[in-house]
Every structure is written in structure tokens, then in C-alpha cells.
N, C-alpha and C positions, 0 to 999 in steps of 0.2 A: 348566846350573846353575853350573859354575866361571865360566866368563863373565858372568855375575850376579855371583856373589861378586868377582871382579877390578873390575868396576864400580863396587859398591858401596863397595869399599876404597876404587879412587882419589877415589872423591868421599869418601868420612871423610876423607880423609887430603889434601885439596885446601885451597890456602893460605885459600881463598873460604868456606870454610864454617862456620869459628867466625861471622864477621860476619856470611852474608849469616842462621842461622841465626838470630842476637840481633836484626837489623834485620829480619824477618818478625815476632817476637815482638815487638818494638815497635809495629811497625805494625797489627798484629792488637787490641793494647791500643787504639788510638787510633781506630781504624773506626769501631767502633758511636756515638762519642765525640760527635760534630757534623758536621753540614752546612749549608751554602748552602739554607734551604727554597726562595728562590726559582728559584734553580737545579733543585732537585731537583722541582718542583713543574711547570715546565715543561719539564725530558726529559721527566716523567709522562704529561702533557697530551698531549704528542706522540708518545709510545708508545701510547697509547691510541685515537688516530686511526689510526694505525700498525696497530694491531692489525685492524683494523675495515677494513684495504683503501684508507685514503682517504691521499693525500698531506696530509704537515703543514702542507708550504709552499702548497699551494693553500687552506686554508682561515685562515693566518693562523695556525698553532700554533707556529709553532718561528722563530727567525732562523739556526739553528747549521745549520752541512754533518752532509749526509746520513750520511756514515760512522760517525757516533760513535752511529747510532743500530742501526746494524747487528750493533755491538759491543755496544748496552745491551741490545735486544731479544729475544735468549736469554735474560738476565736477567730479565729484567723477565717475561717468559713463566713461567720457573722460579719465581719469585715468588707468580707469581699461582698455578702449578699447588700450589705445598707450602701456602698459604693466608697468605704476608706480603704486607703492603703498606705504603705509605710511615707509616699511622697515624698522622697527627698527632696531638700532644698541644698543644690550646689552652694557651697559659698567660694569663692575662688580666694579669697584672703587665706582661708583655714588650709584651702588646698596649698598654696605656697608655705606658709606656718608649718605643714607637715613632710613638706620634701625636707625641711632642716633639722625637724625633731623627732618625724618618725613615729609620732605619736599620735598628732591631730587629723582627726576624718575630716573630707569636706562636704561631705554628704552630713543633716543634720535632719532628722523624722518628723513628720505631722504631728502636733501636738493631739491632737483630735484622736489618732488613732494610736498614740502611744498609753492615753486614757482606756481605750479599751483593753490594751495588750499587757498594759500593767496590774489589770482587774485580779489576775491569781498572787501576785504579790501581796496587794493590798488584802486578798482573802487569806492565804497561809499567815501571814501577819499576824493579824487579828487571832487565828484559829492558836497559836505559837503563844502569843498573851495569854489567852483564854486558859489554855494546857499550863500554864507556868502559873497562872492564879488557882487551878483545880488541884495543882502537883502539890504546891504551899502551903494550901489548906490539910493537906495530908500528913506534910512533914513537921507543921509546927502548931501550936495554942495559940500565938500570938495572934490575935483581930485583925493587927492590921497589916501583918507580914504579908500577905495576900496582896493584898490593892495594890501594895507599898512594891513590889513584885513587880505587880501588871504595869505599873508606870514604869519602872527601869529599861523594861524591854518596851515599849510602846513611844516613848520619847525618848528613848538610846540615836542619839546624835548617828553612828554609824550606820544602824540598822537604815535608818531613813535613807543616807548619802547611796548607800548599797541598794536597796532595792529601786530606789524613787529618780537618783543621779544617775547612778550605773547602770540601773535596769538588770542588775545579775539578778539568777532565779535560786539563790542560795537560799534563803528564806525557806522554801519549797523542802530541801534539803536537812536544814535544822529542825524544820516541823514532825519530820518522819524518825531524825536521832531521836528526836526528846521523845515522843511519844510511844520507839519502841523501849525507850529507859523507864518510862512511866509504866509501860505495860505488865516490866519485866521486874517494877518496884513492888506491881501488885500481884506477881505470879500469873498473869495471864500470858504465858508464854507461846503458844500458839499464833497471838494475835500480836505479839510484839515481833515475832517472826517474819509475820505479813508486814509490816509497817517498817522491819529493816529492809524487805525484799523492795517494797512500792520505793524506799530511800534512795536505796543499789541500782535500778533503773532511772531514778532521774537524775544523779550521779554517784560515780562510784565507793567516795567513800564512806556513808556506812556501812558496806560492805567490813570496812578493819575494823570499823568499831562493834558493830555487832557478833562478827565469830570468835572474838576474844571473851568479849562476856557470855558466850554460847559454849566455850570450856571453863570458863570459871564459874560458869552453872553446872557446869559435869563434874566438878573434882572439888567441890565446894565443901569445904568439912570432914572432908574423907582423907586427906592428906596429912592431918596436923592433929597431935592432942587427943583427947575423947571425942570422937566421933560423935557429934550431932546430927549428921544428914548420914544415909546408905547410897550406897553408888547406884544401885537399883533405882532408886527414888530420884534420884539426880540424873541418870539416862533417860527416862521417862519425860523429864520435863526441857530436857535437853532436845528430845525426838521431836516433842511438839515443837521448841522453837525449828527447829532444822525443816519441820513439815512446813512450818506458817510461811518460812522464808522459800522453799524450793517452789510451793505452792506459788507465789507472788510470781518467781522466775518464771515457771514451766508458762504461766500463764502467756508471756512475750515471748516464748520460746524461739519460733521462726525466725523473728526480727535481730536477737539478741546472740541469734549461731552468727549472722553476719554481722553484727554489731563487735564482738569480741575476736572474729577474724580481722577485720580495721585497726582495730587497738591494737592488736598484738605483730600483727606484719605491717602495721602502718605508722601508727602513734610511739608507741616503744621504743623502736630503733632510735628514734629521733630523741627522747629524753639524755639530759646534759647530767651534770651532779646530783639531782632530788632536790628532795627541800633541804636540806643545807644551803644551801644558798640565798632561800627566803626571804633573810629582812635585808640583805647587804649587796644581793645581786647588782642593785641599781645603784651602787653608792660609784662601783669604777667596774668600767668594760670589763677589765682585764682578769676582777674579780667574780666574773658572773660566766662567761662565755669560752673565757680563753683559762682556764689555767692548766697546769701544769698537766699534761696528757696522761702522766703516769697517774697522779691523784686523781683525775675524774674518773678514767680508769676504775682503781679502787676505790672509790666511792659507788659507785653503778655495781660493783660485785657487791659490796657491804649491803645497800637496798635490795637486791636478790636475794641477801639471804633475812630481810623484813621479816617475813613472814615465820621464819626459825625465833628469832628473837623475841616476837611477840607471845609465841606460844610457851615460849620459854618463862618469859616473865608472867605469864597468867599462870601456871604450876608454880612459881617460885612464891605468888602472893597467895594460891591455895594453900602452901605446905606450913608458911610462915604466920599467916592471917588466922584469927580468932574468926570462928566461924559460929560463934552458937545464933539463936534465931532472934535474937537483937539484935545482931550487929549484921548479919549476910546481906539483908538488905540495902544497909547502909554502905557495906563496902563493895557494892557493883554499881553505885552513885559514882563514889569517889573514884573505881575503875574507870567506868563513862570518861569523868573529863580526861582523864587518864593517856586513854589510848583515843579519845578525841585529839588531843593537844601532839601526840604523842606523829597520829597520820599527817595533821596538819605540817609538822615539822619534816618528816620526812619524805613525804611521797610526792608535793606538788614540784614542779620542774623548775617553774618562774613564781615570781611574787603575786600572789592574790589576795589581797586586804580582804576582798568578800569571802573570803572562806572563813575568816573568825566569825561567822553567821553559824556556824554550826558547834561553836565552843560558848556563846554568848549565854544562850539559853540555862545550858548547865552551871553555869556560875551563877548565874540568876537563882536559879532554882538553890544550889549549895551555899551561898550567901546566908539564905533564909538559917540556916543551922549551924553555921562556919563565917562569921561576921570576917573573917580573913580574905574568904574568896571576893570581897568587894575589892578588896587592892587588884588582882591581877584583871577584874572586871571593867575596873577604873582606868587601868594603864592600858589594856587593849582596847578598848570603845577611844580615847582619846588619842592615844597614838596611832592607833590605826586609820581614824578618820584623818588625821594631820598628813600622815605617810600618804595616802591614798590621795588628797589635794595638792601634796609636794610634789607628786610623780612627775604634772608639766603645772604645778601652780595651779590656783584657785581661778584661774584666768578660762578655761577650758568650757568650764561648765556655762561660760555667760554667751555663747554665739547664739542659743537660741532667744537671748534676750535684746542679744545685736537685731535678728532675723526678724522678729515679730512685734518689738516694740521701739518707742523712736530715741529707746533711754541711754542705748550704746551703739557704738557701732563696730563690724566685725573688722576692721582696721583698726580698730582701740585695742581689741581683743587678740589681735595677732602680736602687734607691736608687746602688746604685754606680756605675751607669753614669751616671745623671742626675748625680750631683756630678761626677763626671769629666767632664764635657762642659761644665760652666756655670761651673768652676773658674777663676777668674782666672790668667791667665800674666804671663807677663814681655813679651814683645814686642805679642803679638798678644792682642785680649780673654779667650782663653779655654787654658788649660794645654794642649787638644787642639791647639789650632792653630800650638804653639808648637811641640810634638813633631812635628806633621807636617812643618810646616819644617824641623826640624832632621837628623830622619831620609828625606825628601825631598830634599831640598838632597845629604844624603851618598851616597842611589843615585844620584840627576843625576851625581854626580860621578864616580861608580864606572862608572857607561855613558861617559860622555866620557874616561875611562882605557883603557877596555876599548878603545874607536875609533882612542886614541893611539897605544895599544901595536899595537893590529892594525895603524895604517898602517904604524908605524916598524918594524915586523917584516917587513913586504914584499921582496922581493925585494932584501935588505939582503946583504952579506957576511957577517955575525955566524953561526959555524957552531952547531950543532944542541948547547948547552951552557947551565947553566945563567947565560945572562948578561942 
């Protein structure tokens, strides 16, 4: 019983617990609040085969990795045993709203049981804090770099919009980069192996970010100068990660042979330019879908050959990079955001704001040592949230507040959105596509910051200060 109470005390009395307290109560506010229906509508689908013994991927229900369904599927059981379910509520205003914009669902989810279904968000969350206050503590002397840390990411205006608004499961996805970057800070490269493999199944890419630092841990020092590391020694710790990760894989094996049969003769053919098109897709049709056939063309060859260039550039920053045992560590940090920023940019098809869920972390963390990475931190957390609410206006997210309370009504909420969209602008015909620009344009520029600083931090002399 005294070892209880001594427990109990040091966590009252732990720097973390006024906030992480308020940022659970925030987040609890925000749960039942909205989701992505269509998102939500095909975990469902695929739980439900799931349930039934049948593979998703073999009938055509899911394109998303196996893991995130292993993580819903307790839920989703618990669900169905207490007697919730997703319950939509038709709204027929929102249905007419989206025959024009193409964008608005008329189905809107139980709040009830979006509180349940949002429970791993709110867990990786937390767990993502927690990791970015331990990682902190590692990298700097400062007191109060730590705390100062765990609020950035805990009250990051986007992080909340993304997991809590959108219901995306990205969150899930940066908990597994960062942790297998922490792992691989501390040399325990087996287990950072596993935690890129757990990432690869609940989407794909840490997949690019982790086999890039899995050669730049193999040819680390052994390329440039007086050899600090043996290649011998760098195979060895290369094998274990390669073990921790196949291990993670072999594990989903079965699911994961038809899982990447899907992708590959199903999902693939269908990708348009890559990420190139990213922040501006949405600014004009004509820029995102249609261009010129010869250029998309060439762009789709240029992404095939990713994976040459990547490898490319991890040999070009072994041979060039100061490797001795100060600085290795430090430069598979600034790698990380690196070929984070790097997949972001090129591999997604269409625009996804929730994918800077998995770039956030690491600037968070590099901040602490590089007082620079707060700018490209600053301009993605607030452009992005901005971009993200311009897509169809701040209007979108209030139908469950038309639905359930008497403070709007979903006729307000349509009307609004339709003038917001048909609005004349300044540049472009319509005030949306002027904002998308303008807050588009400013993440573009906050990820090509984020790439600058990561190179110019590289294996530089500039000691561990804030310069």
C-alpha cells in the first residue's frame, strides 16, 4: 500500500500532469464531435468481413495495411457486444450540399460511438507525447526543453483537427516513425526494426523512411575520411534491423501476400502524378487531374524510379558526411526528417494534410537542438490546419452540431458551404481556391525548409546549441 501511495504522489506531483490532464479533457470534448464517414464507413465494411473469417483484401474491402485493423477490431467487437454502432444519421441538406461539391457526406456517425472508435487515437497520442518528452530528455540539458516538447505536440492545433475532426489514424503511424528513430538513436536496432515493420502494416510509409536509414546504417563511416565504423560492424547492426522488420512482416504474412497483390494490380495502375501535385492539386481541375498526358506520363516513370534515387542519396550523404561517433547519431536524426519530408512529397497521389502527422513529431523532437526547425514546424501545423478547413470551408465540421443540438441548423450549414465555394476570389474564380493557394503554397514551403535545414544540419560542425 505505501508503494501505491509513493506512486501515486510522484505522478501528482510530475511536471506532465497538469497538461497531459487538460489535453485528455480536450480531446474527450472533441471525440464524439466528427469524423471522416467515408473513412469510417470502410474500416466498418472491413471489420465486418473481418469478423466473418473472410480476408478484406481478398474480396475487394479495404486498400489500408492489415495492422490498423487488429488495433480497431477489439473495438469494433466491444461495440457491437454493449449494442453501438456507427448509426448514421441521414441529413438530406448535406446530401444535396454534396451532389454540388462532391465533397460533403450525408451520413454523419453516433457520437457515442465515435468516443469509443477514436480511443487508439487518443492512446497513440498521448504514447507520441510521452516518446517526444523521453527522446528530449536525451538530446538536451535544458529542464525545461522536455515539458516545453510535450506541449507543442499535445496542443498542436493540427494534430487535434486530424485525429479528433477527421478521425485519420496517422497519429498511429508517426508513433511507430518516431519510435523506430528513437530506437535507432539509441542503437537498439532490432527493436527499431520491429516498430518500422508494426508502422509498414498500418501504412505504408515508414516503409521509405526506414530502409533509407537501414543503408545509411550500413555504409556509415566507411565511405568518407578515416574510417570510424567497419563495414563488418555496420552489417551486423544493419542484419538486426532488417531481422526486427522482416520479423514484424512475416508475422501478417498470409494477410499481407493479398494485401500487396491489391495494391499492386489494384491501387497502382490508378495513381495520377505522385506527390507533386500535393499542395496545388486542389487550387485548378485542370492542375491536378488533367495535365498534359505526356508530363504525367513522365512524372509516373520519374516515381518508379524513387527508390534508385533514394538509395542514391543515402551513399551520397555516407561518402560526403562526417561520420565519427558524435556526430552518426545526430545525422540519422536529421536524415529521418529527411526522407520523411522527402516520401511525403512524393509518393501520396492526392492532398492529405494528415500525413504531416508523421513529419510533426520529428521537428518537435529537432527543434529541441536546432531552434530553426520551429519555423518549418510553425508553418506546417498552421498552414496545414488552414488548408485542411479551406478544402470545403470551416462550414463542414458543424453538421453534427446542426444534428444534435438546437444551436445550428443543417440548412445554415449547407447554405454556407455552397456560398463558400461559388464565392468569387482575387486570383483564382472562386475565394476556395485562392485560399488553397495561399495556404498550400505556405506548407510547400515549410516542407522545403524542413529539407534545407535537415541537409544543412548534416554532419556540419555547428555544436548541439541553439543556432
Amino acid at each position: 500500500m505505501k508503494k501505491i501511495s509513493i506512486i501515486f504522489y510522484n505522478l501528482r506531483s510530475h511536471e506532465l500532469i497538469g497538461p497531459t490532464i487538460i489535453g485528455i479533457l480536450l480531446r474527450l470534448a472533441l471525440m464524439p464531435y466528427f469524423s471522416d464517414p467515408f473513412d469510417l464507413g470502410t474500416y466498418c465494411s472491413s471489420l465486418i468481413w473481418f469478423a466473418n473469417g473472410y480476408n478484406p483484401y481478398a474480396v475487394y474491402a479495404s486498400v489500408y495495411p492489415p495492422f490498423i485493423y487488429f488495433i480497431l477490431f477489439p473495438l469494433f467487437s466491444l461495440a457491437h457486444w454493449i449494442g453501438l454502432s456507427p448509426g448514421y444519421n441521414y441529413v438530406p441538406e448535406a446530401a444535396n450540399t454534396g451532389t454540388v461539391t462532391g465533397m460533403v457526406s450525408a451520413n454523419q456517425a453516433n457520437p457515442s460511438f465515435l468516443v469509443l472508435w477514436k480511443l487508439p487515437h487518443l492512446s497513440f497520442d498521448l504514447l507520441t507525447g510521452l516518446l517526444i518528452y523521453r527522446f528530449v530528455k536525451e538530446l538536451t540539458d535544458n529542464p525545461r526543453m522536455p515539458k516545453y516538447s510535450f506541449v507543442m505536440w499535445l496542443f498542436n492545433p493540427l494534430t487535434l483537427a486530424i485525429s479528433y475532426f477527421h478521425g485519420a489514424f496517422d497519429v498511429i503511424v508517426a508513433f511507430f516513425i518516431l519510435l523506430g528513430i528513437f530506437l535507432i538513436y539509441n542503437l537498439k536496432y532490432f527493436s527499431a526494426g520491429l516498430s518500422f515493420g508494426l508502422g509498414t502494416l498500418t501504412k505504408l510509409s515508414p516503409i521509405y523512411v526506414g530502409v533509407p536509414l537501414a543503408v545509411m546504417i550500413l555504409f556509415k563511416g566507411v565511405l568518407s575520411g578515416p574510417r570510424t565504423y567497419s563495414l563488418k560492424a555496420n552489417a551486423l547492426d544493419f542484419s538486426k534491423f532488417l531481422a526486427g522488420l522482416v520479423t514484424s512482416l512475416l508475422f501478417f504474412a498470409p494477410v499481407l501476400i493479398k494485401y500487396f497483390q491489391l495494391m499492386f494490380f489494384g491501387v497502382a495502375p490508378e495513381s495520377s502524378v505522385g506527390g507533386l501535385n500535393q499542395w496545388f492539386a486542389a487550387v485548378n481541375p485542370r492542375l491536378s487531374w488533367q495535365p498534359a498526358e505526356s508530363v504525367a506520363n513522365l512524372l509516373q516513370k520519374i516515381l518508379l524510379l524513387y527508390p534508385i534515387v533514394i538509395l542514391v542519396i543515402c551513399l551520397l550523404l555516407c561518402r560526403f558526411l562526417r561520420w565519427n561517433y558524435e556526430k552518426s547519431n545526430k545525422n540519422i536524426l536529421f536524415a529521418a526528417v529527411l526522407f520523411t519530408c522527402l516520401t511525403y512529397l512524393f509518393l501520396p497521389v492526392v492532398v492529405q494534410p494528415q500525413y504531416l502527422l508523421w513529419i510533426l513529431p520529428l521537428l518537435v523532437v529537432l527543434s529541441t537542438i536546432r531552434s530553426k526547425f520551429l519555423l518549418p514546424f510553425s508553418m506546417l501545423s498552421i498552414a496545414g490546419l488552414a488548408f485542411y478547413l479551406s478544402i470545403q470551408g470551416p462550414y463542414a465540421v458543424l453538421y453534427p452540431l446542426a444534428i444534435h443540438t438546437p444551436l445550428y441548423t443543417a440548412e445554415q450549414v449547407s447554405n454556407n458551404i455552397l456560398y463558400y465555394m461559388n464565392r468569387p476570389g482575387v486570383i483564382a474564380p472562386f475565394l476556395r481556391q485562392d485560399l488553397l493557394l495561399l495556404f498550400g503554397g505556405t506548407a510547400f514551403l515549410g516542407q522545403l525548409m524542413a529539407i534545407y535545414y535537415a541537409f544543412k544540419s548534416m554532419g556540419g560542425a555547428v555544436p548541439d546549441d541553439k543556432k
